[in-house]
N, C-alpha and C positions, 0 to 999 in steps of 0.2 A: 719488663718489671721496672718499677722506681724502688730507689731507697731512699726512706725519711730520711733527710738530715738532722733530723731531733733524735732520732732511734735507727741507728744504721741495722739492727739486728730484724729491723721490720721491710716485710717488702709487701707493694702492690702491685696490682696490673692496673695499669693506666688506661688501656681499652677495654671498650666490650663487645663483644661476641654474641652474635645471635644467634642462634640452634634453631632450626626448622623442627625439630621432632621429639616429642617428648621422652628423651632418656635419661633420668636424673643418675645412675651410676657413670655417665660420659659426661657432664658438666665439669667445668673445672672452671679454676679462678677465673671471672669477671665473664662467664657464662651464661647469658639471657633467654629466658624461652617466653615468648609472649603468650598470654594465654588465648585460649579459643574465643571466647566471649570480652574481651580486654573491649571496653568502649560501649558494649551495648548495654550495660545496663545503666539504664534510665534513673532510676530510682537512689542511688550514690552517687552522691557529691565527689568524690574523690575513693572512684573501684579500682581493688587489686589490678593491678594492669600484668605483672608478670613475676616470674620467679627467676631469682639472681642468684647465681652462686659469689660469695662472697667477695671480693676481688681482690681478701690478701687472706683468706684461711680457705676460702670453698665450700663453705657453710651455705647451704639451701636457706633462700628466704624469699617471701611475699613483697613485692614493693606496689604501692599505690602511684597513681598516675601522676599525682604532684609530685612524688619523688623521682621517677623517669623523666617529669620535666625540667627538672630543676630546682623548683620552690621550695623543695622542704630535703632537709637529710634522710640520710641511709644510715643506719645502725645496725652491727652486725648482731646477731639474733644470740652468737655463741657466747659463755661464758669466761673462756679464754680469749676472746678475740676483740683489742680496741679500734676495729675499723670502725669512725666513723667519717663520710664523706659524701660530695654532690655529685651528683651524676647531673654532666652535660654535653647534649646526645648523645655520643658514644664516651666518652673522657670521663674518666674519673678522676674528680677533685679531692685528695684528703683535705679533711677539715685541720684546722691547727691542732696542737697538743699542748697540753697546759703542763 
């Protein structure tokens, strides 16, 4: 776990964890499950590549492939939760806080 230096009251996981098997009640923070089809479809620019469990609340979310690669941020899906950061390969980046 990291804690913000802006917000010590906030923590993340700074890795992520890939899960072989889809059980989303065993997911926990910074928990990845690639999807089955992740790459083959042709037809999107940029397809759902996988589902992340949050990596500072554990909120299930869709990430697309630019954001598994890096290019573009992660925003956590939940209403209570200001995770926003970059995933690089495994490493999660939080982004600043204003």
């Amino acid at each position: 776990m990291k804690v913000d230096p802006q917000d010590p009251e906030v923590t993340m996981v700074t890795e992520l964890t890939e899960v072989g098997d889809w059980t989303p009640e065993l997911m926990s923070p910074g928990s990845v499950y690639v999807l089955e089809n992740a790459g083959r479809q042709e037809t999107e620019d940029d397809p759902y590549w996988a589902v992340l469990a949050c990596p500072e609340c554990g909120m299930l979310g869709l990430v697309r492939k630019k954001q598994i690669a890096g290019l573009f941020p992660v925003v956590c899906g939940s209403d209570t939760c200001p995770a926003h950061y970059f995933i690089d390969n495994t490493t999660v980046r939080p982004c600043k806080r204003m």
